[in-house]
N, C-alpha and C positions, 0 to 999 in steps of 0.2 A: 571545607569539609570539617565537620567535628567529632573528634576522634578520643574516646573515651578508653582510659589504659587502665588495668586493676591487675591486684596479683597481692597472695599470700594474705590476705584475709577477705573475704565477705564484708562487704559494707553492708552494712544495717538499713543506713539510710536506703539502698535499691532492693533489700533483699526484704527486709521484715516491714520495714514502711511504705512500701513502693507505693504509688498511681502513677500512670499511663506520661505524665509530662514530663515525666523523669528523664525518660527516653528519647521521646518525641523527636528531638534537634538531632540525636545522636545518630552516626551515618556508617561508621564504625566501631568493635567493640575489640582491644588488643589485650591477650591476658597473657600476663607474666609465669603463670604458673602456679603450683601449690594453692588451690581454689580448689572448693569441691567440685564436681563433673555437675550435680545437680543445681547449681549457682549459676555454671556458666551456661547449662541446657534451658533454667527461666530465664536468664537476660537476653539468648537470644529467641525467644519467642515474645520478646517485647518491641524489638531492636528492629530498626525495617532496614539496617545491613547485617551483615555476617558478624562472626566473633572469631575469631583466629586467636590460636593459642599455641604455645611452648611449652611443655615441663618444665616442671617445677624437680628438686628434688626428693618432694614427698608426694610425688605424682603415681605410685607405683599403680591405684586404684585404676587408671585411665587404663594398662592393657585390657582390662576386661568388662569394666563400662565406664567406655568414656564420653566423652559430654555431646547429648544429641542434639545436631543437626548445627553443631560446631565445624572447624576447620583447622587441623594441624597442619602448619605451616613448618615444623622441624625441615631442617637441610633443604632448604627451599626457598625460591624467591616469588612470591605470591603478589602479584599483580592485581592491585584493587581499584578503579578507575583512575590508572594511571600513577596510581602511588606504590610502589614498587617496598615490599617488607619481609626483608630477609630474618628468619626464623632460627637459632640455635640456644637452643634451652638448655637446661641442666644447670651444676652446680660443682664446683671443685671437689673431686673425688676424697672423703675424710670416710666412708662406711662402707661397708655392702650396702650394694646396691642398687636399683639402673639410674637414669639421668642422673650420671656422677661422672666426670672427666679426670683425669689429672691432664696439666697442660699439653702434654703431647696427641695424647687422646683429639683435646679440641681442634689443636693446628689442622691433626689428621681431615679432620671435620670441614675446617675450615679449608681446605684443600681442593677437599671433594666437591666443594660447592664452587667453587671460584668460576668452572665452567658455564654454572648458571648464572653468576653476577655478571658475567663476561657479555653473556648473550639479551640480557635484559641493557645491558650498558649501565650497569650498577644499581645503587638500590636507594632509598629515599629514608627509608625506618630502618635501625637495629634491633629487632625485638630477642631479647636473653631474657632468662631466668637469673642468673649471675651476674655483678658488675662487670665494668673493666678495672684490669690492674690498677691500683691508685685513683681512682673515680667514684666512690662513695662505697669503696669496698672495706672492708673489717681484717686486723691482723691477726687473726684464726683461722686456720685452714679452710674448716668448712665455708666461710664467707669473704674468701679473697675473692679476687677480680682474672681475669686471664688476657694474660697481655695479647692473646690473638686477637680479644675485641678493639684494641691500641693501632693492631695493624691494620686491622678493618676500614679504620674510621682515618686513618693518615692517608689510605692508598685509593677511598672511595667517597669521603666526605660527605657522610649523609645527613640531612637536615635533623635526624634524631635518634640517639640507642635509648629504647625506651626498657626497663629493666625493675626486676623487682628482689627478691630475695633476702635485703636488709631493710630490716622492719625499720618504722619511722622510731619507735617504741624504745632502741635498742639501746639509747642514749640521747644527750641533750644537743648533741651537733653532729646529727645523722642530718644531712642536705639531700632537699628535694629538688633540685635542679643544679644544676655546673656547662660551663659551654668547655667546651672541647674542642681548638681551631673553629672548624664550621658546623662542629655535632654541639645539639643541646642534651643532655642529659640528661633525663628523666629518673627518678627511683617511682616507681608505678607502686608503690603501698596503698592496699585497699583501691583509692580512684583518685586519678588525675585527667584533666582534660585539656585538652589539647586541639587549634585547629591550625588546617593548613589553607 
């Protein structure tokens, strides 16, 4: 399966340049967030799977048009044939305003869901908007990491937290990849692909 991840900018190359083979292979579209709603409603009208997505924290646009004929996956464990990708977006609470957590916030979150990891028998993908604590996160509020994704990935070991939020841009040793015990970890900027 190949499984195409984007989040917090628009690629050029799919979006202003596109033809048809771009997509062709792609069987999956995972977005991290902070993408326009219009971006992610033409990839999947190219895409012959779905596009499942998380807030971003400049997602505020989506309560009122959000991306057609996409699938929000927040606080959920989304079973896609047979690859199981647990959903929690947002971003370390630094402003007003929504998809913004402070860590107890997320635990909460994280909590709520446990019942569904539980009943899926765990999950396969991490998909955030946010790092985890210490994993390609940034010492500024707005783009720390939250250690509830730490506990995640110790107690379920998933083949992948795929995540976006820290731009490749932001400096010269921003890492697009790190393994984590059994998790690979992804910073999903613009597009990365990925198969299982």
């Amino acid at each position: 399966m190949k499984i195409l991840t984007i989040g917090d900018k628009a690629s050029r190359f799919l979006w202003d340049f596109y033809d048809e083979s771009k997509l062709k292979e792609i069987d999956l579209i995972l977005s991290c967030g902070d993408l326009p709603a219009e971006y992610l409603s033409f990839l999947v009208t190219f895409c012959k799977g779905p596009v499942l997505y998380v807030h971003g924290n400049h997602d505020e646009s989506y309560a009122t048009k959000p991306p057609e004929g996409c699938t929000c996956i927040e606080d959920m464990v989304y079973d896609y044939n047979g690859v199981r990708i647990l959903g929690l977006g947002g971003s370390m609470r630094y402003r007003e305003g929504t998809h913004q957590y402070n860590e107890r916030e997320m635990d909460r979150r994280i909590r709520r869901v446990q019942s569904k990891i539980r009943r899926k028998k765990g999950f396969d993908i991490l998909l955030t908007h946010a790092p985890a604590c210490g994993i390609h996160d940034q010492s500024d509020l707005p783009h720390h990491g939250f250690h509830g994704f730490l506990d995640l990935m110790d107690q379920y070991r998933p083949r992948y937290m795929i995540h976006g939020h820290v731009h490749m841009n932001y400096g010269y040793n921003i890492e697009r990849t790190s393994q984590y015990h059994d998790t690979t970890v992804i910073n999903s900027y613009e597009k990365y692909l990925i198969e299982l």
